[in-house]
N, C-alpha and C positions, 0 to 999 in steps of 0.2 A: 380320509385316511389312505395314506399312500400300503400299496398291496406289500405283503411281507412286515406288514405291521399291525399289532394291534393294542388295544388298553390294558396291558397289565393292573387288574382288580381284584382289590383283596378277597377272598375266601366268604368273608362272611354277605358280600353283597354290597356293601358301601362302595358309590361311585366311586372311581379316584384316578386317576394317577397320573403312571407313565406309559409315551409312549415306548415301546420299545422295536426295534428291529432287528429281523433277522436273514442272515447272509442266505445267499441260494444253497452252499452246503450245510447247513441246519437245517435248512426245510426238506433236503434231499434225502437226510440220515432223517424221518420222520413217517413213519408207519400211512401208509393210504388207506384210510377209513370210510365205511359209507354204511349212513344209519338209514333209519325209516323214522318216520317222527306221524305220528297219531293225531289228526287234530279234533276236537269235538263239533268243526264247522264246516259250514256249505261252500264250495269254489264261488257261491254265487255271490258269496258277501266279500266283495275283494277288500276291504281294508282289514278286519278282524281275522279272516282267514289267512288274509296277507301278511300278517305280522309272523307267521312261520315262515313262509318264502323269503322273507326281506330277510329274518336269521339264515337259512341256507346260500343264499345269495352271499351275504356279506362275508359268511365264513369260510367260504369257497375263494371269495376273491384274496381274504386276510391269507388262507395258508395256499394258495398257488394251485386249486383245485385237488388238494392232497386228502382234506376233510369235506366229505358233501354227504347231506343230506337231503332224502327226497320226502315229502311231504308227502300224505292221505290226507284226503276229506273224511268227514266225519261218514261212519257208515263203509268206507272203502277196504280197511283192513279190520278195523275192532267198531264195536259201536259208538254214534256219536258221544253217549255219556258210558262210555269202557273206557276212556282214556286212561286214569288213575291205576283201575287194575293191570291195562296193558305193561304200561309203566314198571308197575311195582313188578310184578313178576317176570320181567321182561321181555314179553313178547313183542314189543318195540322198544327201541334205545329210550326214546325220548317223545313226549306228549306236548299237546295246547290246546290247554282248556280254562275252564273256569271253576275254581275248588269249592264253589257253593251247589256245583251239580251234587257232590258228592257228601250233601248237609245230614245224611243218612248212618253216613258209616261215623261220622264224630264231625257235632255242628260247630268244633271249634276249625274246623277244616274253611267255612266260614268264613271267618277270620282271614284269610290270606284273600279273598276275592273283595270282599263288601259285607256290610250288614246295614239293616234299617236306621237311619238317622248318625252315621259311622262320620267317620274322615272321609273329608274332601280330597280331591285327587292329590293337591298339593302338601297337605297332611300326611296325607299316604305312604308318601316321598318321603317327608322328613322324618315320618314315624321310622319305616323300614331301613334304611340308610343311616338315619343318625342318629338313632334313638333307641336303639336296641331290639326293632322288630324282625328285623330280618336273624338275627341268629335266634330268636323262641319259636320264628316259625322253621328256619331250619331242624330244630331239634325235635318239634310237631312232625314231620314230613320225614323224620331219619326214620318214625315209626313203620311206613309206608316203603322203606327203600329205598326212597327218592330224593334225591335235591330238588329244589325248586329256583326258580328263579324268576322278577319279574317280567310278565310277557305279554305287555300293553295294556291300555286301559281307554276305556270309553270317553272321560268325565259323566258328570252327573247324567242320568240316562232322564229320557219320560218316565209318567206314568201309567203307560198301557191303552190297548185298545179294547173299546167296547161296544157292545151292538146296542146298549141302549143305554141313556145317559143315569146317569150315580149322582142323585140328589141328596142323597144322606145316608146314614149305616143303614136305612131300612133296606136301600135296594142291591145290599149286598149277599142279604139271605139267599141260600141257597146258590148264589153268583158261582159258578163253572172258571175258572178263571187258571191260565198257565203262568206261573211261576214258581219260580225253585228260593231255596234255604228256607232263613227266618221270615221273609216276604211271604211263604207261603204260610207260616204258622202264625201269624199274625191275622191273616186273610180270616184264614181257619176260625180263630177267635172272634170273629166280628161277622162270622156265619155263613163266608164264602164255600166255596168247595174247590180245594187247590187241584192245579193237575199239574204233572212235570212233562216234556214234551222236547225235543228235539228242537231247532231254530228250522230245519227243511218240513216238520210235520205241524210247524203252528197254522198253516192258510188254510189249509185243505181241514184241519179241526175246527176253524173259524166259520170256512163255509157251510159246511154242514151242518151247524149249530151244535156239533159236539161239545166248544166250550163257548163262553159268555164273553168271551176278555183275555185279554192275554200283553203279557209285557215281552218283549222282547229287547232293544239297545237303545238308540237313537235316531234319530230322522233322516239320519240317509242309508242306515239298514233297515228300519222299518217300511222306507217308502222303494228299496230296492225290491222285496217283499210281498209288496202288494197289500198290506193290511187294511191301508183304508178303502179300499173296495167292498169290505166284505164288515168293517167295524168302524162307522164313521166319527165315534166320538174318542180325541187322541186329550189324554189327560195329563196333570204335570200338578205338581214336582213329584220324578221317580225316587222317593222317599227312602224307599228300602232300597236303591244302588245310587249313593251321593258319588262313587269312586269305584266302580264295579275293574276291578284289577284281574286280567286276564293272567296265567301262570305258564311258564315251559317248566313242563316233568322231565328228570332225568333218573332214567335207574342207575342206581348208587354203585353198582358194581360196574358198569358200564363207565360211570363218571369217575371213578376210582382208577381203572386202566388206562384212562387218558393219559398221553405226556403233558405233560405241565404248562405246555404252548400253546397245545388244542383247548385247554380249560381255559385258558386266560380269555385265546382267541373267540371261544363258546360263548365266556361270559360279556367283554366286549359284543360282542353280537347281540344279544339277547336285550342288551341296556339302548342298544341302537335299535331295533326292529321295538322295546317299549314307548321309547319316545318320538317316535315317526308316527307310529300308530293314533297317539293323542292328539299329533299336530294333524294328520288327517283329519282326525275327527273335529276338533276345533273347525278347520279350514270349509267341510265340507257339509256340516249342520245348520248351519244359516243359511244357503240357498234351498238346501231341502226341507226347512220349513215354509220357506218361499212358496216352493211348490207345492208343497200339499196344503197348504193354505188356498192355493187357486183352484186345487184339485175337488174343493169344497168340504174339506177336514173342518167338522167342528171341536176346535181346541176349547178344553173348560179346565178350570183347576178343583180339585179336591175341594169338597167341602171341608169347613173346618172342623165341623164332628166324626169327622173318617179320619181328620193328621192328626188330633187331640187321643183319638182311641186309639190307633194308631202306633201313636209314640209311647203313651201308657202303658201299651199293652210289650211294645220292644223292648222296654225297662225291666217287665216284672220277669220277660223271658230271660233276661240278660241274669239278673239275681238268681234263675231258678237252675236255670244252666251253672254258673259258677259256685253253686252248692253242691255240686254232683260231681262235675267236672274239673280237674286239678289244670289240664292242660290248657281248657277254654279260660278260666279263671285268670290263670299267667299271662295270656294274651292279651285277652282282654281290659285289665286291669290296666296294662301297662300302654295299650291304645288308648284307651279314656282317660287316663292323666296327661297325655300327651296332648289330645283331643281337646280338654277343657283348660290348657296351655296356650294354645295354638286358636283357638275360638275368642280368648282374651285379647289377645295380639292382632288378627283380623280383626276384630269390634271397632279397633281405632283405626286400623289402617283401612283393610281393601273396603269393609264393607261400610264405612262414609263414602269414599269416594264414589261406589258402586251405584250406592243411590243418590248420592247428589248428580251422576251422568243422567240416570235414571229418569228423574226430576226435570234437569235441565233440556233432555231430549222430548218430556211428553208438550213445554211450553211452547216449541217451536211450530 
């Protein structure tokens, strides 16, 4: 994108459009702003953290360094899981986090990051974008003060690390284990003991034996990490994040005084710093399983009486929730038709092909 340009996108989030340009005296007649943006992450994890820099960066270059924002690490200005309240109340312009930290305050919040056995990343997309997700989660998040907007995503993550292998539901009794939303109330049901925990305070609870297990992203923030040092069995498929969707907060009154350039320009950014993030992560997961493979990582997958309880048990959560809940119900609802849409559609397409590569790679 040439500088003094950027993607005029509609309001509601749907990719789209035009480019437009603007002369040096429009950008001149345009207010010089500089925010602070909250993120809920460690500098040490550059691509997840980085997906706030790559928006300040690009935004800076789109309006001629007229709009810049400076980034916090999680813990720097607010704490890593304060981003939401910063936000809403605005003691920062604008957040990046992940809205399942915040499964507490309303687990349809949920909903905009990941849930167990949810939409695929690619799902995700076309759920938010063209399918009417992105304005029910707007109208979710107007509660909060906030806009939201997407702000990268992992793909499917792991399953977690643990100190000692998980033969079946038995050896999850009592199991100490970090992780957040419905993941963790799932856990809960099948007799674990959930903990929520920071991404910089998971090693140091690991070592100590404060917990059992713990999930964190993917294989090249896990092993920037250190986990398998201290938890040598790394488990898969991360069930409960299929598309674990990172979020940028804006407080609403902040985003409302914007001129109409900077918003475009904001939201342009934001669509850019989501999908850099993913192709990281694609690009950089394969060799880092490499490595922690040599590193003498024992990889095992879920027995089948853990995904069977499991899934059963995300189902009845899902019902119990949208009995109560009008907001999660509308979301939800409208994710899951999309979802069992879009699962028909893949059945013939990606996932033949997926496994006949599959197939055809274990013969050689």
């Amino acid at each position: 994108m040439q500088r003094r340009q950027f993607l005029k996108t509609a309001g509601a989030g749907v990719a789209a459009s035009t480019v437009v340009a603007f002369s040096p005296k429009a950008l001149a007649d345009l207010p010089a702003l500089k925010w602070r943006m909250a993120s809920s992450f460690p500098k040490s994890l550059d691509t997840i953290y980085g997906a706030g820099e790559v928006l300040a960066r690009r935004l800076a270059e789109i309006t001629d360094g007229k709009f810049e924002i400076r980034v916090f690490a999680g813990g720097e200005i607010v704490p890593a899981l304060g981003v939401l309240d910063a936000v809403q109340q605005n003691t920062v312009e604008c957040g990046h986090t992940a809205s399942y930290y915040y499964h507490g305050k309303n687990k349809a919040l949920s909903l905009d990051a990941t849930i167990p056995f949810g939409l695929n990343v690619r799902q995700l997309n076309g759920w938010m974008h063209y399918a009417g997700g992105m304005k029910l989660l707007r109208e979710m998040f107007a509660q909060y003060n906030v806009v939201n907007f997407p702000g990268g995503n992992t793909g499917s993550q792991m399953g977690g690390w643990f100190r000692k292998e998980v033969k079946g539901l038995d050896d999850l009794k009592g199991l100490k284990i970090r992780i957040p939303g419905f993941g963790a109330e799932i856990f809960s049901q099948m007799g674990a003991v959930p903990q929520q925990l920071p991404g910089g305070e998971i090693y140091p609870a690991l070592e100590r034996g404060a917990i059992d297990a713990a999930e964190w992203t993917v294989p090249y923030d896990d092993e920037k990490l250190g986990f398998y040092k201290v938890a040598p069995f790394y488990y898969y498929p991360g069930w409960w994040e299929p598309a674990p969707q990172l979020s940028f907060y804006v407080n609403r009154e902040q985003w409302d005084r914007l001129p109409k350039p900077y918003q475009a320009a904001f939201e342009a950014a934001t669509q850019e710093a989501s999908l850099l993030m993913l192709a990281a992560y694609d690009a950089k997961n394969p060799p880092a399983v490499q490595r922690l493979l040599q590193a003498g990582v024992q990889m095992r997958r879920y027995p089948d009486d853990v995904l069977l309880k499991a899934y059963e048990t995300a189902q009845k959560l899902y019902e119990e929730e949208s009995a109560k809940n009008p907001i999660f119900k509308a979301i939800y609802e409208s994710m899951r038709a999309f979802q069992q849409a879009s699962d028909a559609w893949f059945s013939i397409s990606e996932l033949p092909m997926a496994n006949f590569m599959q197939a055809a790679r274990r013969k050689k």
